[in-house]
N, C-alpha and C positions, 0 to 999 in steps of 0.2 A: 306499740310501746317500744322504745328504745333501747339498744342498749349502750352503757355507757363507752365499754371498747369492744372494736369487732373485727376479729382475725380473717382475710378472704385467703383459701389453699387454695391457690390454681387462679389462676385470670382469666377464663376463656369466657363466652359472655354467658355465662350464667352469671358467676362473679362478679363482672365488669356492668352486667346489667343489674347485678343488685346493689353495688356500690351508686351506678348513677339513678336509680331510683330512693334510694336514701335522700340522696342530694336532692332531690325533686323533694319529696316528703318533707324538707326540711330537718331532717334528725341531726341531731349537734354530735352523734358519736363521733368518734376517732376508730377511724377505719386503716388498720395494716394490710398488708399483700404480699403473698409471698408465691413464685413460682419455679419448677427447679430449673428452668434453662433461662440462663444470663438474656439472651434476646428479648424472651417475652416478658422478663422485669425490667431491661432497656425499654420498652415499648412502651410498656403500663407506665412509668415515669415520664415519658414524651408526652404522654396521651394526659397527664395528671390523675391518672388512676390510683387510689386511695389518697389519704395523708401521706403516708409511708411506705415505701414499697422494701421488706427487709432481703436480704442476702441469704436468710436461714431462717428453717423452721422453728426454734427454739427462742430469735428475735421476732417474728413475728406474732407468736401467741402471748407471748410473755403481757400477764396481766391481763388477758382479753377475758370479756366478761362471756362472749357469745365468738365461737370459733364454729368455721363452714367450711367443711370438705367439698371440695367443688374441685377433685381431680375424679377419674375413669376408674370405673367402681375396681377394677382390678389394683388399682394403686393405694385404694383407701386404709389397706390393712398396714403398709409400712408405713404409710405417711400417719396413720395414728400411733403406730410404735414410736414414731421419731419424733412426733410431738408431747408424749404423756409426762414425760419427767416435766415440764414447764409450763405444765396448767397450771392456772391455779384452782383453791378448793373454791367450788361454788360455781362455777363458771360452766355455759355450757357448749355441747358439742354439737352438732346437728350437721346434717349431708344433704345433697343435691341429685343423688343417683335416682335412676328411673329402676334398678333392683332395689329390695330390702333384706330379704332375710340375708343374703351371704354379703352384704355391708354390713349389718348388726355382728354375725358372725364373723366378720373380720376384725372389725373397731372397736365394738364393747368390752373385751378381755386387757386389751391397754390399757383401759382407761383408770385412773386412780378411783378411789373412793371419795366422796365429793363431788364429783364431775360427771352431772345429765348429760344422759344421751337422747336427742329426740328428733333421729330419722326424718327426714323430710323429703319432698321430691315434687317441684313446681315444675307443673304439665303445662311449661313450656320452650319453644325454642327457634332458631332456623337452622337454615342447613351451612351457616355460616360459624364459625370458630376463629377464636384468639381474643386479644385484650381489647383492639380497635372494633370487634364486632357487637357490643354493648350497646343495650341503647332504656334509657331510661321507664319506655312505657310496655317493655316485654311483657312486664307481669300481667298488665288491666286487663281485669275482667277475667283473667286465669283461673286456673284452678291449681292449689297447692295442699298436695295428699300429705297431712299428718299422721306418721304411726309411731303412739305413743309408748311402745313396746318398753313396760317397766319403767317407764319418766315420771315422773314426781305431776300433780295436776301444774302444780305453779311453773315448771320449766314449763311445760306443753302450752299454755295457755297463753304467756309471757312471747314464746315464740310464735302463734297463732297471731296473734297482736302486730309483732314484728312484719310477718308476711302482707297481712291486711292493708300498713301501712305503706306496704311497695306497690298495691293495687290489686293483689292477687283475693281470689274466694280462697277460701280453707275447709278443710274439711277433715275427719278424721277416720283414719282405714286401719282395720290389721292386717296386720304384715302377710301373710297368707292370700288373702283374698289381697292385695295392693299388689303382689308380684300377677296374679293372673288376670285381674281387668290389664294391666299396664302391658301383660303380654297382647290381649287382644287389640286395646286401639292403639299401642305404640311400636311394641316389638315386631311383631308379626306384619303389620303393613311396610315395615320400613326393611326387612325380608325378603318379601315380595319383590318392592323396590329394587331393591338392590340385583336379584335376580332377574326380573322384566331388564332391566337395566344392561346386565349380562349376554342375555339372550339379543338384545337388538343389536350390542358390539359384535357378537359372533355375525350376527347377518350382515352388519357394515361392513366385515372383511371381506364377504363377497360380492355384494351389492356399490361397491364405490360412494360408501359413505352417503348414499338414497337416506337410511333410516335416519340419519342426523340433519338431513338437509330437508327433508318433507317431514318433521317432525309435526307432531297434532299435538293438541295441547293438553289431551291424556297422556301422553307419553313425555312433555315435557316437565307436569308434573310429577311423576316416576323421577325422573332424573335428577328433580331440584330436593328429592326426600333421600336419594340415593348419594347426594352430595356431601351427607352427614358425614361427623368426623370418624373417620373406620377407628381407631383403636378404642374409641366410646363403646361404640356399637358392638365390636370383639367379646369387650369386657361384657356388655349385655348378657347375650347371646349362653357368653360359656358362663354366666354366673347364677341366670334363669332357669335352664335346663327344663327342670319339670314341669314351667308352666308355658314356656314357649313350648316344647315339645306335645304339650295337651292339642295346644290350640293350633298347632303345626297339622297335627293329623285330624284334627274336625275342619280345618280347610281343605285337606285335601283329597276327604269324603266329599264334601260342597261339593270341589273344583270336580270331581270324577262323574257327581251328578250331571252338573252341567253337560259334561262332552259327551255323557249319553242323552242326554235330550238335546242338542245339535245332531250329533249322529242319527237318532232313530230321527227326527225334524218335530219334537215337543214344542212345538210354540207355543204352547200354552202354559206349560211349566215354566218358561224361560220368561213372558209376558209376569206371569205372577210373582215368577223372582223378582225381574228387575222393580216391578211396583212397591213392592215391600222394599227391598234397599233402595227405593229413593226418598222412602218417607223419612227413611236415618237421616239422609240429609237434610232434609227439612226439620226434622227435629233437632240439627244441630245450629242450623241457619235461627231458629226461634229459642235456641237456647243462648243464644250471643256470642257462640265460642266459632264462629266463623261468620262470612261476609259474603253476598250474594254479587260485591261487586265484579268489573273485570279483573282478571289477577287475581283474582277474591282478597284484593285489597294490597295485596302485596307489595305493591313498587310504593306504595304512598304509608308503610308502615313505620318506618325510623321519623322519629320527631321529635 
């Protein structure tokens, strides 16, 4: 289901990928855009990213039936202060963030009376950012976590609808339990990431740049998750707290198991680990949310 106007806050390709999958779907909205630096609403305008790409926040919601915070969840609380006076009544809100509770806890005290709010977060992306890195079929076969934290069934359903239409599955989470799965397959691996990542530039300063040049392709996977946009991931991080932090120290009980069964030589522990986390991958391979190809599909994903 459509809607008839639809505000995009932020251009990076979340946004730019849900504008050009509109366009695919066929939807006749009128879609605004609004970003706060001059460059990347020059860019979205070269690129023909929305109908309109406004100068301000206050031009760009004005009248929107369906308005998407799609800036770094740290930014979501001003940018709904400086949007609330020019809703209008009826219309809804909805966000992009891979947190919930402390977007809710930023966003929903602005908001007038009238104006759903209904949390959203599609579990999807690359390690790519800005207006030109959009691309029409991100969503397919996605998954997009609805928490309808206090929403009305008709917003919630209305924008369940919406999603569907961009190709993505839906489904509906609370807020509590959507911050700690999202820590486990999202937060935390790209963490990791980010550290593994760390760890092999310290060794290329002594090693004459070996670890970049005999790169494996576990490790250059590492680096293509660790390419994400850092002030996203910031805002993660410090907005998560409690559930990244759970799941921080149940890995690194795992990780402690582990290096005692390398040390004492457990082969057999380490044999029945690795078998059990390969069937995860095989139950994601037969779930559809990844590809057994080379690249596991990646160079042949933009279309």
């Amino acid at each position: 289901m459509s809607y008839p106007r639809v505000a995009l806050l932020g251009l990076g390709l979340i946004a730019s990928s849900m504008f050009w999958a509109m366009k695919r779907a066929g939807m006749d909205s009128h879609v605004t855009g609004y970003a706060r630096s001059q460059a990347t609403r020059d860019t979205a305008r070269r690129l023909g990213l929305c109908h309109e790409v406004c100068d301000s926040v206050a031009e760009a919601v004005r009248d929107a039936d369906l308005v998407v915070l799609a800036v770094p969840v740290g930014a979501m609380g001003e940018l709904a202060e400086a949007m609330a006076p020019h809703l209008k009544p009826g219309c809804t809100v909805t966000d992009v963030g891979s947190v919930k509770q402390a977007v809710i806890d930023a966003v929903r005290p602005h908001l007038p009376e009238g104006v759903e709010f209904v949390p959203a977060h599609p579990m999807a992306g690359t390690e790519h950012s800005g207006p030109d890195a959009g691309f029409a079929s991100l969503y397919d076969n996605r998954w997009c976590l609805i928490v309808p934290e206090g929403a009305s069934e008709q917003a919630t359903a209305r924008l369940e609808a919406y999603w569907q239409a961009l190709g993505a599955n839906t489904e509906r989470m609370e807020v509590e339990h959507h911050d700690l799965v999202c820590a486990v397959v999202s937060h935390i691996p790209h963490l990791i990431a980010y550290t593994m990542v760390g760890v092999a530039d310290d060794l290329r300063r002594v090693s004459d740049q070996e670890v970049i040049k005999f790169s494996a392709a576990g490790f250059r996977d590492f680096t293509r998750i660790a390419a994400s946009d850092p002030t996203m991931w910031r805002d993660v991080f410090l907005t998560n707290k409690p559930a990244t932090l759970e799941i921080l120290g149940r890995f690194t009980e795992e990780l402690f198991a582990l290096q005692r069964a390398i040390r004492t030589g457990d082969g057999q522990l380490l044999f029945d680990y690795f078998t059990r986390t390969r069937e995860i991958r095989r139950g994601i391979l037969q779930a559809g949310q990844d590809t057994d190809a080379p690249d596991f599909g990646r160079a042949a994903v933009r279309k």
